[in-house]
C-alpha positions, 0 to 999 in steps of 0.5 A: 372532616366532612361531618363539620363541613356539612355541618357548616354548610348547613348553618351558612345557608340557613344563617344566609336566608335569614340574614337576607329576610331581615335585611330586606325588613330592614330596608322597608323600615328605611323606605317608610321612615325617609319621607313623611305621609303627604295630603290625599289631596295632593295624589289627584293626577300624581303618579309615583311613591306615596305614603297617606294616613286616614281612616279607613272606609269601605267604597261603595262597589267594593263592600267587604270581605269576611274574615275566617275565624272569627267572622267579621267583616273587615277591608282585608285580612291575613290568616295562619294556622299552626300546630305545636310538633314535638320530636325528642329535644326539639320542638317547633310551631309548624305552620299548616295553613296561611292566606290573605284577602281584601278588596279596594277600600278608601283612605278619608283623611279627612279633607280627601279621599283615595282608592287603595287596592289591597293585592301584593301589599305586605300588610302589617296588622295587629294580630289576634291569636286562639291557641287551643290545646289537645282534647279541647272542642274547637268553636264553632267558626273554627271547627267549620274551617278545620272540616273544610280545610285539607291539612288541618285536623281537629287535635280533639281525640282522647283515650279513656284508661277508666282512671283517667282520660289521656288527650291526644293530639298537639296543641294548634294556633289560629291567628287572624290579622284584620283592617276593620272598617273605620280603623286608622291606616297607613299605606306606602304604595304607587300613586297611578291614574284612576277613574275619572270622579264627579265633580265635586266629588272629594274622591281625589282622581287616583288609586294607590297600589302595588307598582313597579315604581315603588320600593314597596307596598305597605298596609298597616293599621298603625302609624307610620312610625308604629309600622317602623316599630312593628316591622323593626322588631322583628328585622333585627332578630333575625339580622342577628339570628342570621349574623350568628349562624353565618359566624358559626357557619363559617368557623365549622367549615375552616375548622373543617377544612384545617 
């Protein structure tokens, strides 16, 4: 009786983390779909939730920050590595590595423009992946990141048998997700006070950030309703991936305890 109630346990926790994960996606898809994007114009002396569209553009004491694999210089980025491991039946990308960075940058939509500072944001990019099987020489820019990254090894090692070369080693991914310069973008954050602008200026008085008033902080370099889509996906995989398990869970350990 004990193996189908740990069993049980097991499936309960795992289902329950997951369901809560996307429960909560769930809700920022609520959040970014029950109002619409208002004017840059209109955030001068406003203060609370906000969501604004534009262009995304570099400010002037900000600059850029340069993205690990390939190089570009881009507002912002998200960065994993993952390593395909296989044990018996089972077999799962693990991931080795993960970070994110950005500096301040402006939002242009065109008739205003506001600040927007990148830290605590749930950025949502599109992503650019590399998968690079064993035995296969890594590029230059990844190979450099490899040597300088403690946890991650390059998986280029082979065994020479004379009739044939065996490559040893897993096959790994790198996925990089960037805000470029100039690309269109989409921010739900707090609106607060920012410095005071020139007169004249169309850099409206007010920087757009991570806050305790608002419900959550959101980059991405779609629309609002293209960042819905893209965050919806995955919410409800795993509502019903979790939604399974805690079923599955559950039946173990009545089964168990009868």
């Amino acid at each position: 009786m004990v193996l189908p109630q740990l069993v049980g346990i097991v499936f309960m926790t795992i289902g329950g983390f997951v369901l809560f994960r996307g429960g909560r996606e769930l809700k920022t898809v609520f959040h970014i779909l029950r109002n619409d994007p208002v004017p840059v114009r209109s955030l001068d002396g406003h203060t609370g939730p906000v969501e604004i569209t534009g262009t995304a553009v570099t400010s002037d004491d900000a600059g850029t920050v340069t993205a690990p694999f390939t190089g570009s210089e881009c507002l912002a980025y998200t960065y994993e590595v993952e390593e395909y491991r296989s044990s018996g039946k089972h077999s799962n990308w693990e991931t080795l590595d993960e970070g994110q960075d950005g500096v301040d940058f402006i939002v242009d939509d065109g008739n205003a423009r506001v600040r927007v500072n990148p830290d605590g944001a749930d950025v949502r990019f599109e992503s650019q992946s590399v998968t690079v099987s064993p035995g296969t020489e890594l590029p230059d820019r990844l190979a450099d990141y490899v040597e300088r990254t403690e946890g991650v090894e390059a998986q280029d090692g082979s065994v020479n048998l004379l009739v044939t070369e065996i490559s040893l080693g897993n096959k790994q991914r790198f996925t990089e997700r960037r805000l470029d310069v100039g690309e269109d973008v989409y921010v739900y954050g707090q609106a607060m006070r920012g410095p005071a602008t020139a007169w004249g200026s169309n850099l409206v008085d007010a920087i757009v950030g991570d806050g305790d008033g608002t419900p959550v902080f959101v980059i991405s370099d779609t629309s609002e309703r293209g960042t819905a889509r893209r965050i919806v996906r995955g919410a409800i995989a795993e509502t019903v991936f979790g939604l399974a398990a805690v079923i599955i869970g559950s039946v173990a350990l009545l089964s168990g305890l009868l």
